[in-house]
C-alpha positions as CSV (number, residue, x, y, z in Angstrom):
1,X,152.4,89.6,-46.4
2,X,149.0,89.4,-48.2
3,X,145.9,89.9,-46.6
4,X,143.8,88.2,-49.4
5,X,142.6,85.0,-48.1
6,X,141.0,83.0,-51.4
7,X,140.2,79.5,-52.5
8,X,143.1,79.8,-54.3
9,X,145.9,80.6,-51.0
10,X,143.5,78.1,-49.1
11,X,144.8,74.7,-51.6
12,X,148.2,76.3,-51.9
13,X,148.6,76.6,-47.9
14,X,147.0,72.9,-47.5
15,X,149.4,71.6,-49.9
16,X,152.1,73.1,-48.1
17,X,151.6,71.7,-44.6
18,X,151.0,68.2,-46.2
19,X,154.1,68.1,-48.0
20,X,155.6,68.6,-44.5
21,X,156.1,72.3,-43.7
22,X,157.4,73.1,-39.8
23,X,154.8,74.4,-37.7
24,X,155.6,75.6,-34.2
25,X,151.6,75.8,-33.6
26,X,148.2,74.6,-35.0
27,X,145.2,75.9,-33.4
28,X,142.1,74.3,-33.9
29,X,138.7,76.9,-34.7
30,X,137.7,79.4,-36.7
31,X,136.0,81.7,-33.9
32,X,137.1,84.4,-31.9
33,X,139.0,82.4,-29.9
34,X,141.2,81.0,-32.3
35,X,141.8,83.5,-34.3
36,X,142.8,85.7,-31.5
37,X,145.4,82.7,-30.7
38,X,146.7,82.4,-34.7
39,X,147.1,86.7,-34.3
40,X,149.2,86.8,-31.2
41,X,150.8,83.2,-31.8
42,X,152.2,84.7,-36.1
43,X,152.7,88.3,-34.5
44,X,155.2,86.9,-32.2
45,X,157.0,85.1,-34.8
46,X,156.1,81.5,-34.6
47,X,154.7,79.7,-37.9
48,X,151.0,79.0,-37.1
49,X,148.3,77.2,-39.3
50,X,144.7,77.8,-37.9
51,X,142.3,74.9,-39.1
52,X,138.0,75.2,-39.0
53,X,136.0,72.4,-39.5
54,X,133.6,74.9,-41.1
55,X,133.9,78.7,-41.7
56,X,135.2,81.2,-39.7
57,X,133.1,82.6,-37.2
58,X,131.0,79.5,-37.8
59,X,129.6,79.1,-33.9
60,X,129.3,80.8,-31.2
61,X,131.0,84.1,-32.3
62,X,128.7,84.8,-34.4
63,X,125.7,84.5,-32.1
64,X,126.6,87.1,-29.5
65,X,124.7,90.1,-29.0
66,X,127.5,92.5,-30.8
67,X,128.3,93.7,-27.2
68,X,132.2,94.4,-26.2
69,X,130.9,94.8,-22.1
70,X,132.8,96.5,-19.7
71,X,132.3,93.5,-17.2
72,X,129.6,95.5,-15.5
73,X,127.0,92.5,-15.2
74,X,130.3,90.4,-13.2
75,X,130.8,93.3,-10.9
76,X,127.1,93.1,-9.4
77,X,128.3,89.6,-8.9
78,X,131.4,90.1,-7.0
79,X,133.6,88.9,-10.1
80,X,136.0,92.2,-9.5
81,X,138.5,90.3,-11.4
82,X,136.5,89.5,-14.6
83,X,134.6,93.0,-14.5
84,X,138.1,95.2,-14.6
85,X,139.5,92.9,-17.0
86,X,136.3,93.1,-19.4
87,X,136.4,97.3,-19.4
88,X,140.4,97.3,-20.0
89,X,139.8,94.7,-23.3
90,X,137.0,97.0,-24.4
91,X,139.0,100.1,-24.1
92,X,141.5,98.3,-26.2
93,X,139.1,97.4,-28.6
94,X,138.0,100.7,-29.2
95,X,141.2,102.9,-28.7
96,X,143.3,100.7,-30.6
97,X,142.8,97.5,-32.2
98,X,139.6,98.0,-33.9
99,X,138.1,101.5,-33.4
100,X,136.2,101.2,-37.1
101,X,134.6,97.8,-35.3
102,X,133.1,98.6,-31.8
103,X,131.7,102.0,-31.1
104,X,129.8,103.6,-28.0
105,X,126.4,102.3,-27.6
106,X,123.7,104.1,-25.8
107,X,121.7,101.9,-24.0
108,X,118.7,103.5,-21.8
109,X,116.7,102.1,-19.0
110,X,113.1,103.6,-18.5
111,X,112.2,104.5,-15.6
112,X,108.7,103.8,-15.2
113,X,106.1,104.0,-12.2
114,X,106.2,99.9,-12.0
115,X,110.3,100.4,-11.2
116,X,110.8,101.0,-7.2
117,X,113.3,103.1,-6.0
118,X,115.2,100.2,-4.6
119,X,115.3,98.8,-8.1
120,X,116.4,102.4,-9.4
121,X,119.0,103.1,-7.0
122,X,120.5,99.3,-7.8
123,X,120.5,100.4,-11.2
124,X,122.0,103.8,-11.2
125,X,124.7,102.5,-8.8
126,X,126.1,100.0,-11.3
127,X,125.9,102.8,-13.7
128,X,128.0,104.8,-11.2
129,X,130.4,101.7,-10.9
130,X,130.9,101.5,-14.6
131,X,132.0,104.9,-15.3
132,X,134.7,103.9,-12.5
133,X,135.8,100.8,-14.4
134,X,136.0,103.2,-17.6
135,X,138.4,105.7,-15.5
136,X,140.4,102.9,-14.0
137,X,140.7,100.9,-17.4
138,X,142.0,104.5,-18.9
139,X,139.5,104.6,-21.3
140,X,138.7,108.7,-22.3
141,X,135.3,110.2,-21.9
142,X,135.4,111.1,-25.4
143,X,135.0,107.4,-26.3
144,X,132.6,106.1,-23.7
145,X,130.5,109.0,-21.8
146,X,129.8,108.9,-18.8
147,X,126.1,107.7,-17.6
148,X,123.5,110.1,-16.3
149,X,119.8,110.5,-15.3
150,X,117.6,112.0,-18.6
151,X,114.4,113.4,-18.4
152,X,111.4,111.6,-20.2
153,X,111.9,113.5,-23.1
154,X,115.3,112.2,-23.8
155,X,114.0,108.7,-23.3
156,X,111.6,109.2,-25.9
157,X,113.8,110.4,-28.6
158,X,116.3,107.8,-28.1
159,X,114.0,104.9,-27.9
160,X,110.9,106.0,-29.5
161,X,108.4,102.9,-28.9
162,X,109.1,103.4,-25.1
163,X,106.1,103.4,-23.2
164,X,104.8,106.9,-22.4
165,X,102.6,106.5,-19.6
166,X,104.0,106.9,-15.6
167,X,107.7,107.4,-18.2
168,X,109.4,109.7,-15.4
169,X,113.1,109.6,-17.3
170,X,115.4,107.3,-17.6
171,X,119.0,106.3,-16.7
172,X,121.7,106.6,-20.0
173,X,125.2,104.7,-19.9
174,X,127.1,103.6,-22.5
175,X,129.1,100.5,-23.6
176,X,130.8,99.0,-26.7
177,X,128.7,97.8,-29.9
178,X,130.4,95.8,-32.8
179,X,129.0,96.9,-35.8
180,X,129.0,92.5,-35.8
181,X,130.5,90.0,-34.6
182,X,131.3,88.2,-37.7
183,X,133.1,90.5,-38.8
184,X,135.4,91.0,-36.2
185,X,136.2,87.0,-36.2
186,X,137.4,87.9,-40.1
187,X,139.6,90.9,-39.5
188,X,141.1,89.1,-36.0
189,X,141.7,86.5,-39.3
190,X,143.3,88.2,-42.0
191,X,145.2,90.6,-39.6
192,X,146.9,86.7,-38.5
193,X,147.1,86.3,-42.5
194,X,149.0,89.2,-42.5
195,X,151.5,88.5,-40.1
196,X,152.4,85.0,-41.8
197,X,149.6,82.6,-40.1
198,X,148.1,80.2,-42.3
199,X,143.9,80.5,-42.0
200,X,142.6,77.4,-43.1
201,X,138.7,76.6,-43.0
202,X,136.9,73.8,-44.1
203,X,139.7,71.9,-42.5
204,X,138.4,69.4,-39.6
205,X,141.0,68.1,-37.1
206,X,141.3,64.5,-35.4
207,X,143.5,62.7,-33.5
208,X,145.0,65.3,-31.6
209,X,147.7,65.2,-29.6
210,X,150.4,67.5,-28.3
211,X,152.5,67.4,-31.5
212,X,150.7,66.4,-33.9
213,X,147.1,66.2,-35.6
214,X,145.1,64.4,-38.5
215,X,144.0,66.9,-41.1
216,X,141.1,66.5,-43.3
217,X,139.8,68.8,-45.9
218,X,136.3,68.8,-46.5
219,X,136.0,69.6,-49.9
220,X,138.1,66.7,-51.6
221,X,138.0,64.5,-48.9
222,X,141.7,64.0,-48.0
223,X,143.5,63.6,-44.9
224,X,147.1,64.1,-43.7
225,X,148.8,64.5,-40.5
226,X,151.3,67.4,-39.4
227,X,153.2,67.8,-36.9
228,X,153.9,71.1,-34.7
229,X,155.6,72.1,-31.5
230,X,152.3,72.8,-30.0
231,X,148.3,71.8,-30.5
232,X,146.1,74.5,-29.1
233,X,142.1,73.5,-29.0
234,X,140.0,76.4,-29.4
235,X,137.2,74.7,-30.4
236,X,134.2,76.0,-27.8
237,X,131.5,74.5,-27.4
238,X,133.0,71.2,-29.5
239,X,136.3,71.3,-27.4
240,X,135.7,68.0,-26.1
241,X,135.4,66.1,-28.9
242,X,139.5,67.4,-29.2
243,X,139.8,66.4,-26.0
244,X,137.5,64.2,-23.8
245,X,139.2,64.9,-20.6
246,X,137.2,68.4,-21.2
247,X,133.9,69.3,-18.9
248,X,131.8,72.1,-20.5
249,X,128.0,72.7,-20.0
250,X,127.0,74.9,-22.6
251,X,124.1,77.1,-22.3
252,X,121.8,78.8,-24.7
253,X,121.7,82.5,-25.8
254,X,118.9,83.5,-27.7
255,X,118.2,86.9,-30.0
256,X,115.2,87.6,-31.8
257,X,115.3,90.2,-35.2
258,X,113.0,92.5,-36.2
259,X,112.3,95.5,-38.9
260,X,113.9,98.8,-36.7
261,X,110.4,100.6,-37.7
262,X,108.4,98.5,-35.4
263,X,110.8,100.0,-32.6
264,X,110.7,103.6,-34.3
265,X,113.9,103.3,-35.7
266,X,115.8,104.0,-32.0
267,X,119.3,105.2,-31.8
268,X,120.2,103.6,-28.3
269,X,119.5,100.5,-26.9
270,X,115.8,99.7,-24.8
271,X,116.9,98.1,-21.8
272,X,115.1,96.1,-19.5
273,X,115.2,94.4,-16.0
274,X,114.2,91.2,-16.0
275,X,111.3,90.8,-13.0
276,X,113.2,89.3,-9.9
277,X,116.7,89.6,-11.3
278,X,119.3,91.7,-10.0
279,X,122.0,92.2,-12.9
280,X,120.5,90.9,-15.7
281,X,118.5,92.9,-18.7
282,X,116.8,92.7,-22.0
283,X,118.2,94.6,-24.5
284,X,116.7,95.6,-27.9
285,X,119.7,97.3,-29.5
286,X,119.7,99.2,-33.3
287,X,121.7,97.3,-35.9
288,X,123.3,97.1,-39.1
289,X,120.9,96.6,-42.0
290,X,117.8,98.6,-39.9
291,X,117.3,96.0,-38.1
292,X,116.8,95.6,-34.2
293,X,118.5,92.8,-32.4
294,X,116.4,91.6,-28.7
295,X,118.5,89.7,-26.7
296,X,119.3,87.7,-24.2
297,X,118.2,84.7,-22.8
298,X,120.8,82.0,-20.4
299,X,119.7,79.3,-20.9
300,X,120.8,75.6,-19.9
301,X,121.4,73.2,-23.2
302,X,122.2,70.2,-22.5
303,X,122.6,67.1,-24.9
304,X,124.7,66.9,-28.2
305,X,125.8,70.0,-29.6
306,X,124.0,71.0,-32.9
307,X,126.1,73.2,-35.8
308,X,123.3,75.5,-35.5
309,X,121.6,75.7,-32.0
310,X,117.3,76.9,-32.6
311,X,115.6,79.0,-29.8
312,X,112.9,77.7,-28.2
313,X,109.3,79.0,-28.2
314,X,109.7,79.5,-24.2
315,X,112.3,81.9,-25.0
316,X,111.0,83.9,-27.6
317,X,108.1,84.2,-25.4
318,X,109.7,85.6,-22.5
319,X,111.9,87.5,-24.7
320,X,108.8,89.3,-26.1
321,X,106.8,89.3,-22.6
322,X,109.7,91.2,-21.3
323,X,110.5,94.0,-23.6
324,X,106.8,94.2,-23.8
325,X,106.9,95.7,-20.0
326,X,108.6,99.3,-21.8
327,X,106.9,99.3,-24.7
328,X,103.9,101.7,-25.5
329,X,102.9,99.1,-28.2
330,X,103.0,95.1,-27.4
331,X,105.4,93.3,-30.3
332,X,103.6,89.6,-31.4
333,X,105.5,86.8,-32.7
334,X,104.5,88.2,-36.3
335,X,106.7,91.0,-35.6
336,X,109.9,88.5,-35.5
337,X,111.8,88.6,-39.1
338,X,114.5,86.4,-37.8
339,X,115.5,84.8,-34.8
340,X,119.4,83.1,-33.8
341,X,120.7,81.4,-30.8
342,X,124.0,80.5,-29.9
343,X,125.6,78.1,-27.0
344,X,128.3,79.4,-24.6
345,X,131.2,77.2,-24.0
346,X,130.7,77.5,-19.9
347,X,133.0,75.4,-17.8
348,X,130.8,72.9,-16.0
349,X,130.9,73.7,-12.5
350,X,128.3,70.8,-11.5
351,X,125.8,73.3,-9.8
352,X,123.8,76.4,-9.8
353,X,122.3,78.2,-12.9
354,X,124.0,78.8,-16.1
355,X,123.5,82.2,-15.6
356,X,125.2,82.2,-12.6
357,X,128.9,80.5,-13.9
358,X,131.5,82.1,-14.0
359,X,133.0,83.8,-17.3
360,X,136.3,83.1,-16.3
361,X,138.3,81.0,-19.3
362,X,140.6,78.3,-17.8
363,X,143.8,76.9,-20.1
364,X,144.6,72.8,-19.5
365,X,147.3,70.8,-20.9
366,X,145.3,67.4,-21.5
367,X,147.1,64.2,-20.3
368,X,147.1,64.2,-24.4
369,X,149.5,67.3,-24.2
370,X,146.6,69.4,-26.2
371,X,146.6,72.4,-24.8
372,X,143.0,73.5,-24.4
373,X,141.2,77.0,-23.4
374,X,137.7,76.9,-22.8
375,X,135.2,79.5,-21.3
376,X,135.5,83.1,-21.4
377,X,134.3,85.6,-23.2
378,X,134.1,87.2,-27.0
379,X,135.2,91.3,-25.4
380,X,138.3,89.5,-23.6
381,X,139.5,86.9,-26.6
382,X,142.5,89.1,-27.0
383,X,143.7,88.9,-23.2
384,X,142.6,85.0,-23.5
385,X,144.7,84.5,-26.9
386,X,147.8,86.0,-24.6
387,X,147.0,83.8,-21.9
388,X,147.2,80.9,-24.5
389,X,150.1,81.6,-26.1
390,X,152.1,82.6,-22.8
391,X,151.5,78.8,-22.0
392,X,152.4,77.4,-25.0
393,X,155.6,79.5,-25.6
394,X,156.5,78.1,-21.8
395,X,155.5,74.6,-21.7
396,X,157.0,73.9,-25.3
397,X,160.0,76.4,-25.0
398,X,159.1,78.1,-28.4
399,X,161.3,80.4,-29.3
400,X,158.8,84.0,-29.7
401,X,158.7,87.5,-29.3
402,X,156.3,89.2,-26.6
403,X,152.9,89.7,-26.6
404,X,152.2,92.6,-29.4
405,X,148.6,92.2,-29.4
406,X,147.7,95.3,-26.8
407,X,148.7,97.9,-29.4
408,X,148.1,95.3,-32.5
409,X,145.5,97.6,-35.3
410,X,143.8,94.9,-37.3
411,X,142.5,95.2,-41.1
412,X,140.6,98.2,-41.7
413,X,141.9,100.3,-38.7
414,X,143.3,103.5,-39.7
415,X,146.8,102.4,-38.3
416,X,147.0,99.1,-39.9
417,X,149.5,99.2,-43.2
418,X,147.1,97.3,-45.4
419,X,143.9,99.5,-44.8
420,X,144.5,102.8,-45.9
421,X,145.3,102.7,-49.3
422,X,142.6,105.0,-50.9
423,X,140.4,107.7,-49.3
424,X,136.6,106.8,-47.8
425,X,135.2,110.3,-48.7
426,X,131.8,109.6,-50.6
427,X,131.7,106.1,-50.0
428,X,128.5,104.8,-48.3
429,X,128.2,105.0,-44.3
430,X,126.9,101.3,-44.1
431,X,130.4,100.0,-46.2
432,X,132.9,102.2,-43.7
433,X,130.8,101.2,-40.9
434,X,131.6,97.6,-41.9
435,X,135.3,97.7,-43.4
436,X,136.4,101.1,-41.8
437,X,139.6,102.1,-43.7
438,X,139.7,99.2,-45.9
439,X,136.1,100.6,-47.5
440,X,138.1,101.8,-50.2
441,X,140.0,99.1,-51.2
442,X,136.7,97.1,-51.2
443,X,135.3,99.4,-54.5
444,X,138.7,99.6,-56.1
445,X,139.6,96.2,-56.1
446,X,136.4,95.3,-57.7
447,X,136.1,93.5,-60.9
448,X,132.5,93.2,-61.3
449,X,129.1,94.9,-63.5
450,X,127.8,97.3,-61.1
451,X,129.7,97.2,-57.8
452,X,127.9,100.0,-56.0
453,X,124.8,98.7,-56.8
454,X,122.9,96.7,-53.4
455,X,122.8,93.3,-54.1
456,X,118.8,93.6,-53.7
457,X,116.6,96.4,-53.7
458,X,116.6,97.6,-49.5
459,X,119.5,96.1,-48.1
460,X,122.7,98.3,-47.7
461,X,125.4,95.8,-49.1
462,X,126.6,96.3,-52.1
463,X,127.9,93.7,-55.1
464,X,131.3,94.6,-54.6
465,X,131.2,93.2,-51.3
466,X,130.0,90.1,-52.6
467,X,132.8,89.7,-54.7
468,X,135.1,90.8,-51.7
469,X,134.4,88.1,-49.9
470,X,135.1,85.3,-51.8
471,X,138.4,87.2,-53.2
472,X,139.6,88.7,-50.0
473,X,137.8,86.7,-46.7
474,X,137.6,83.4,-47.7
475,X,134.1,82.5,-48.4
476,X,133.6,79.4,-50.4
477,X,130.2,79.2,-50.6
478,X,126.8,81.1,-50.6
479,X,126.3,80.5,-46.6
480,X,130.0,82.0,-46.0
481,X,128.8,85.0,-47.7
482,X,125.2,85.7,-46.7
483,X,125.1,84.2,-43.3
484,X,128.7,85.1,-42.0
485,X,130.9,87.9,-44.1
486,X,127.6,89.6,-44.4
487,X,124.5,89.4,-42.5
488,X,121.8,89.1,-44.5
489,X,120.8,85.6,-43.6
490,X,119.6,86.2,-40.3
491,X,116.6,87.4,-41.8
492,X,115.3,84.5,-44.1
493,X,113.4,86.8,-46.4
494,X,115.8,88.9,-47.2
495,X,118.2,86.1,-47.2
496,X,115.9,84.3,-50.5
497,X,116.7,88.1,-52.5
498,X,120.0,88.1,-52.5
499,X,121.0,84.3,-52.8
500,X,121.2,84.4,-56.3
501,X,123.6,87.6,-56.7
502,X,125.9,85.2,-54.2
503,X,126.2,82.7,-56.4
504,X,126.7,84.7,-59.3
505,X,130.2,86.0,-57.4
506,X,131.0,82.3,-56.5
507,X,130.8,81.2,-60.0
508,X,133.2,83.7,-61.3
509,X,135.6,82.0,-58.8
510,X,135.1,78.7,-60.0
């Protein structure tokens, strides 16, 4: 099956279902979520269409803080459950399903003469506690080290804007970083692709029920209604306006961006307590594109849900008031280059803090019979997609295979059949880092002037991923590609430089 999703498949797949083709499922968004549910639901053998209002990875998972955890934030709060859970989908992650995606992150914590020993001790143990869930979730040593104390020296070359004065060490552990987030919503996507699901975006969904729902494509306009065995809604934070029976309470996670040379260009992660919390940190981790993601605030967001959520000045101020506590040199809001926040899809338990709800996901069959999954998290979307479509196969006695997902390579893992078709040797780091084995393919395939050439003069993505996008991942406009397939947008600047050389690959298409 092809792994080329285009403008072209796109209208051929829409006319299909609207002149009637049998679907056992639809699922409804374009995040990690859904696409998790389209891979497991078309790997089992059932015919699946996956519909997205906008583009994939459009919300919320692509506003994370390109963390796969190992649930060690839910074991401080007694969620043994959630905690074991996260560090077994991690190890997956990185053994197996997308080991060119998520690699071990340093992250260090300072320890400086304002930290107690209470506060230290607290600290290390949870350290201690994830390298248990590590053992016990089977993941090697050789793929996540173990933590440890480092002396003050360490600390500095790791994270070289730490503060120096009263810097007696630091404590090192280690967890999973996706090279983004985005990008693992579009291999989750075209690895479903592969295995016959049809990925449909720009595609809104009304009128649900539990066998059928109202299509509408947002580019021409027109509507049709298709029938299936089984509706899933994995819209997040929109999933009740699929299904109004839902109660969510979203809440707000915001990350600041910034030029890695104001941190010193560090090679682990700065991370620090927040003042009178017992599990929760600030993180200012090294990215893709030199940049330097700080994240994360938890904050409640009530009211209508926007398409793009903005941070508030409150949180970019504690943001920067925190990190400031480790650092030898204060960062000012000039320092920001770029700033995102995203909105969680929390299940509204009717009390307490945001940050205090549970992660847990919950599946409901709607008095509708739309079959619903809300909450959760983006490191367990493949044990939540399994969870899904264990339900669905039951309650609508589908006729499907089991769950293959657990040893499932997607796109551009060396295992998968449609990645390694030409050797990486020479190509540049920041391309394999992005498409792992399918680098290759991204070069040869090109048709382009120039394809090695960045698209602007300091940004490591080159033209031919440009033009890989639009004739490979589905982007249909100049948003899909800088904003989504690539990153470029989050920093308005840089954004501006290489909007042109986006439309340039779009028209080519058209």
């Amino acid at each position: 099956m092809s792994i080329a999703l285009n403008a072209a498949r796109r209208s051929a797949e829409l006319a299909a279902l609207a002149d009637g083709e049998r679907l056992d499922m639809v699922v409804i968004g374009g995040g990690i979520t859904g696409t998790g549910i389209a891979l497991d639901a078309a790997s089992r053998g059932l015919q699946v269409a996956l519909v997205e209002k906008h583009d994939l990875a459009f919300g919320t998972s692509r506003w994370s803080s390109k963390l796969v955890h190992g649930g060690l934030r839910y074991l401080a709060s007694g969620d043994v459950t959630i905690a074991r859970r996260s560090a077994v989908e991690r190890g997956i992650l990185m053994t197996r399903n997308a080991p060119h995606l998520v690699r071990a992150m340093p992250q260090v914590v300072p320890l400086l003469s304002s930290m107690g020993r209470g506060q230290r001790a607290l600290i290390r143990s949870g350290f201690l506690a994830g390298d248990v869930l590590r053992v016990l979730a089977g993941t090697p040593a050789s793929v996540l080290p173990r933590s440890r104390r480092i002396p003050a020296q360490h600390v500095i070359d790791m994270t070289p804007a730490v503060r120096r004065d009263g810097l007696e060490g630091g404590l090192l552990a280690y967890d999973g970083q996706l090279i983004d987030d985005a990008r693992l919503v579009v291999a989750v996507a075209r690895t479903a692709a592969q295995h016959g699901a049809r990925i449909l975006t720009y595609v809104a969904a009304s009128e649900a029920t539990g066998t059928s729902v109202r299509l509408t494509d947002q580019r021409s306009g027109e509507s049709f209604d298709v029938s299936a065995c089984a509706v899933i809604n994995a819209a997040g934070v929109w999933a009740d306006s699929i299904d109004p029976s839902l109660k969510l309470r979203p809440s707000r996670g915001t990350h600041l961006v910034f030029d890695a040379a104001i941190f010193s260009n560090p090679v682990a992660a700065l991370t620090v307590p927040i003042p009178g919390e017992v599990n929760r940190f600030v993180f200012a981790m090294p990215e893709q594109l030199g940049r330097v993601y700080l994240g994360l605030t938890d904050e409640d967001a009530p009211g209508p849900v926007p398409d793009v959520p903005e941070p508030t000045s409150a949180e970019i101020t504690f943001l920067l008031e925190t990190v400031n506590t480790a650092l030898g040199t204060a960062l000012a809001p000039d320092h920001v280059i770029g700033a995102y926040a995203g909105l969680r899809p929390l299940i509204d338990t009717g009390e307490g803090r945001t940050a205090d709800i549970s992660r847990q996901h919950a599946v409901i069959e709607s008095p509708s019979g739309v079959i619903s999954v809300i909450g959760g998290k983006l490191t367990e979307y493949r044990h939540m997609a399994q969870d899904v479509v264990d339900r669905a196969v039951a309650l609508r006695h589908l006729d499907a295979g089991e769950c293959r997902t657990r040893n499932l390579p997607l796109i551009g893992a060396p295992a998968n059949p449609g990645s390694a078709v030409w050797p990486t040797t020479g190509l540049p780091a920041s391309l394999i880092a992005r498409y792992g084995a399918e680098a290759a393919n991204v070069v040869a395939t090109s048709t382009c002037d120039r394809p090695t050439d960045p698209v602007a003069e300091g940004i490591d993505v080159i033209r031919a991923e440009f033009e890989y996008a639009v004739t490979h991942e589905c982007a249909l406009d100049a948003d899909d590609i800088l904003d989504r397939r690539t990153r470029i947008g989050l920093v308005p600047a840089d954004r501006e430089r290489a909007a042109a050389v986006a439309e340039e690959f779009l028209a080519r298409q058209r």
